[in-house]
C-alpha positions as CSV (number, residue, x, y, z in Angstrom):
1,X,0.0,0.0,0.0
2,X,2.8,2.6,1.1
3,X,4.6,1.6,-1.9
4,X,1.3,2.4,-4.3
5,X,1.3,5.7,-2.2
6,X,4.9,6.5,-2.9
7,X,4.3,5.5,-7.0
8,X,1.2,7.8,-7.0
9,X,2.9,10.8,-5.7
10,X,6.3,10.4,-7.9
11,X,4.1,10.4,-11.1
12,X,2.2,13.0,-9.3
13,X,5.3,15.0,-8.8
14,X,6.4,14.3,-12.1
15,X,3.3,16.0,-13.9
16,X,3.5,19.1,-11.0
17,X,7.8,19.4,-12.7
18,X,5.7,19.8,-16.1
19,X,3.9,23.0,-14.9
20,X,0.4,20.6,-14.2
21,X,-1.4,23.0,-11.4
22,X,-4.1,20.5,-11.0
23,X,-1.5,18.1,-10.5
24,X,-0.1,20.3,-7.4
25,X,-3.5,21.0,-6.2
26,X,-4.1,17.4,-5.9
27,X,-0.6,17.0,-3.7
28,X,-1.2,20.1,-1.6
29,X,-5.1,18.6,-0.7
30,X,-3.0,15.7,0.8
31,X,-0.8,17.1,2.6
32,X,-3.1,20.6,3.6
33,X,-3.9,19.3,7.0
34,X,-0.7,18.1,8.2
35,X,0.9,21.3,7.2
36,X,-1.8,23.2,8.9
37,X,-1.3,21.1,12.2
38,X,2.5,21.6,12.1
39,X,1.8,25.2,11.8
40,X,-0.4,25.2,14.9
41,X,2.0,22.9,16.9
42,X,4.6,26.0,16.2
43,X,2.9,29.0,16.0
44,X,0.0,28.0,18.3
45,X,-2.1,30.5,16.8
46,X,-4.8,29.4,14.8
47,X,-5.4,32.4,12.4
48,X,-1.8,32.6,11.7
49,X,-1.4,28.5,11.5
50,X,-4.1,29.1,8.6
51,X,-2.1,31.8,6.9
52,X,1.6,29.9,7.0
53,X,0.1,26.5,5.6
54,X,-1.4,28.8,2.8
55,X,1.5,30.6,2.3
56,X,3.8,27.4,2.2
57,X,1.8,25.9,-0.5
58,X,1.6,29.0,-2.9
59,X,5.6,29.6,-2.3
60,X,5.9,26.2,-2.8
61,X,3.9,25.7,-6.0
62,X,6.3,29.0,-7.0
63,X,9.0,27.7,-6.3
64,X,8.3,24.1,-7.5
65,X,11.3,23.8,-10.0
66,X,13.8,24.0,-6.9
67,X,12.1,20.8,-5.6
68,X,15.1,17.9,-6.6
69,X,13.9,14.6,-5.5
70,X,16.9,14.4,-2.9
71,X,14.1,14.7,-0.7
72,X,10.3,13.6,0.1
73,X,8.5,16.1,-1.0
74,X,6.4,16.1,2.7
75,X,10.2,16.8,3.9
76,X,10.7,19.8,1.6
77,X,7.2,21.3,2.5
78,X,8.0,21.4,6.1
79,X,11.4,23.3,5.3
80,X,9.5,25.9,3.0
81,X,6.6,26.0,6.6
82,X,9.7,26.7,9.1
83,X,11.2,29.5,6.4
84,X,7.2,30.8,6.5
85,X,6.9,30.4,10.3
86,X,10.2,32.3,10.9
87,X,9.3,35.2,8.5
88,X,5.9,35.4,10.1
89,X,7.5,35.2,14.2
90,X,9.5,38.3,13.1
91,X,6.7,40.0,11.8
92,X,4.1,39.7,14.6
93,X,4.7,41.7,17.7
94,X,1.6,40.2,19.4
95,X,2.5,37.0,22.1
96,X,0.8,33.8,21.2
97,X,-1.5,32.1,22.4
98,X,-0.8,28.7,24.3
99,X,-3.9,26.1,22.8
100,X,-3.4,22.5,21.3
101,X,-5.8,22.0,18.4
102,X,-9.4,21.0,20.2
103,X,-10.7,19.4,16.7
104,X,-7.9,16.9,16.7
105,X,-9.5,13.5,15.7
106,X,-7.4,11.2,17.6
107,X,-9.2,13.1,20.7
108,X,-12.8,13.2,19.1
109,X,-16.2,11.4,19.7
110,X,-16.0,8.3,17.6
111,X,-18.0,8.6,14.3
112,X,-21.2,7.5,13.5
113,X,-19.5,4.4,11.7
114,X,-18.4,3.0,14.7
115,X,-20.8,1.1,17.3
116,X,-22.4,3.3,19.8
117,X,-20.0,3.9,23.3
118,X,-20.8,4.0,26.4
119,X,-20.7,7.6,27.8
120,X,-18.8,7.0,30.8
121,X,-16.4,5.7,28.7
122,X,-16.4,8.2,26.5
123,X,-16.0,11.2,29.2
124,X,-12.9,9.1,30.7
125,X,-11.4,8.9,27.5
126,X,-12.4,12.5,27.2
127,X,-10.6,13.6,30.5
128,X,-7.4,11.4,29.8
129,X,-7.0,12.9,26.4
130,X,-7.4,16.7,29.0
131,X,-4.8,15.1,31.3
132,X,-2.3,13.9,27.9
133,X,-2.7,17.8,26.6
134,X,-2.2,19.6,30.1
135,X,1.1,17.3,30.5
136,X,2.4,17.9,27.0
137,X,1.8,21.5,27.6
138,X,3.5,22.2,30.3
139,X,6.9,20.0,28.7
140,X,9.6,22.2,27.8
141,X,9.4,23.6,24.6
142,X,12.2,21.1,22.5
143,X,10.1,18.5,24.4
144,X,6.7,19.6,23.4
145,X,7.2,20.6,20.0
146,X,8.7,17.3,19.1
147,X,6.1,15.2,20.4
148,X,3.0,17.4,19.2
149,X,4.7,17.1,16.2
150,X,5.0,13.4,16.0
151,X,1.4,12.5,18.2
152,X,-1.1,15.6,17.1
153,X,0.3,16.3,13.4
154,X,1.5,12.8,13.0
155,X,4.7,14.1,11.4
156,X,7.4,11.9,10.1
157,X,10.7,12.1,12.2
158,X,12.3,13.5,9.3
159,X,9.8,16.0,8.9
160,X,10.0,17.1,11.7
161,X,14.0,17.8,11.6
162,X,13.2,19.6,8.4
163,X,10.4,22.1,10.3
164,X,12.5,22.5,13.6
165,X,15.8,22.5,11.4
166,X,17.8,20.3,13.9
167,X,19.5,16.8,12.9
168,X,17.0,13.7,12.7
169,X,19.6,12.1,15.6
170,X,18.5,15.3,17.8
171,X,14.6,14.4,17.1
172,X,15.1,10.9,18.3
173,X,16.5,12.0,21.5
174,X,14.2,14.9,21.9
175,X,11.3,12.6,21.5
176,X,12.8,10.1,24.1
177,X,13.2,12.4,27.0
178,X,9.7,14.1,26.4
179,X,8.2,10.5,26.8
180,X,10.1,9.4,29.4
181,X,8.5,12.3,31.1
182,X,5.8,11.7,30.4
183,X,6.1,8.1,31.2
184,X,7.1,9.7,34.7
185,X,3.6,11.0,35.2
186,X,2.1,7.8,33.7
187,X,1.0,9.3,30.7
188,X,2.8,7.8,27.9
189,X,1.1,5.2,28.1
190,X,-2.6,7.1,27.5
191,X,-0.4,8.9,24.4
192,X,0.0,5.8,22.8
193,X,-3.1,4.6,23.2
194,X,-5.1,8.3,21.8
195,X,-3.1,8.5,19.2
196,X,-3.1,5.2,17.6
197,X,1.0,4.9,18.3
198,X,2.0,1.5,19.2
């Protein structure tokens, strides 16, 4: 399947090299929402999150001919979002605002699809996913970026190097100590389990 995924989005790439713009519009709808999440996870703003994403996809579709393959193109997109986010950080004088994205789905009801819960399970799942956010919060920034990154914008570790421009070796580590902390408040385990990360 990832290897159909991969095939799909080199001939897709291919045909946005050859000037196609529905070809990039169909690339930037897939990756639209994971660029807006990374945005939040930095900025923590949601206007402004709104704005970079946009702003990555048009200098990116602009500047499409620098893209050389050397990378994934999810990988050059973040790079492009952290040049955006940077840009936009020196422009703003106004503080932002500390607030994790409340519409993730990993932290949502479940969907009509699924069979019907049972509400007190639902408002404990509810208040662990409260307790997971308040903990992550409150990490030190290297530590929380890295693992709202990876958990909330389900980022790949190289992707995330790319947006926080540090090595992939630094990620790894950075990721470690921020669950092991919050392994040391008996949390990690209730991360694992909301987001789907086994």
């Amino acid at each position: 399947m990832t290897e159909r995924k991969n095939t799909f989005e080199v001939e897709l790439i291919r045909r946005v090299l050859a000037g196609e713009q529905q070809a990039f519009q169909q690339i930037a709808g897939q990756h639209a929402e994971q660029l807006f999440r990374c945005a939040l996870t930095l900025c923590r703003d949601r206007q402004l999150a709104e704005d970079i994403s946009q702003e990555t996809l048009l200098e990116a579709w602009r500047s499409i001919g620098r893209f050389d393959g050397r990378c994934r193109f999810s990988t050059w997109l973040y790079g492009i979002l952290r040049h955006r986010f940077l840009k936009a950080r020196k422009r703003s004088t106004r503080r932002i605002v500390a607030e994790l994205p409340s519409d993730d789905t990993r932290y949502s009801s479940p969907t009509n699809s699924q069979p019907a819960a049972d509400p007190s399970r639902d408002s404990e799942r509810a208040e662990d996913a409260e307790r997971v956010r308040n903990a992550v919060s409150a990490l030190p920034d290297e530590h929380r970026q890295v693992i709202e990154l990876r958990f909330f914008a389900d980022a790949k570790l190289d992707d995330i190097a790319a947006v926080l421009d540090i090595p992939l070796g630094t990620v790894k580590s950075r990721l470690h100590n921020g669950l092991e902390k919050l392994r040391q408040l008996n949390l990690a385990v209730n991360l694992f389990s909301a987001t789907g990360e086994s």
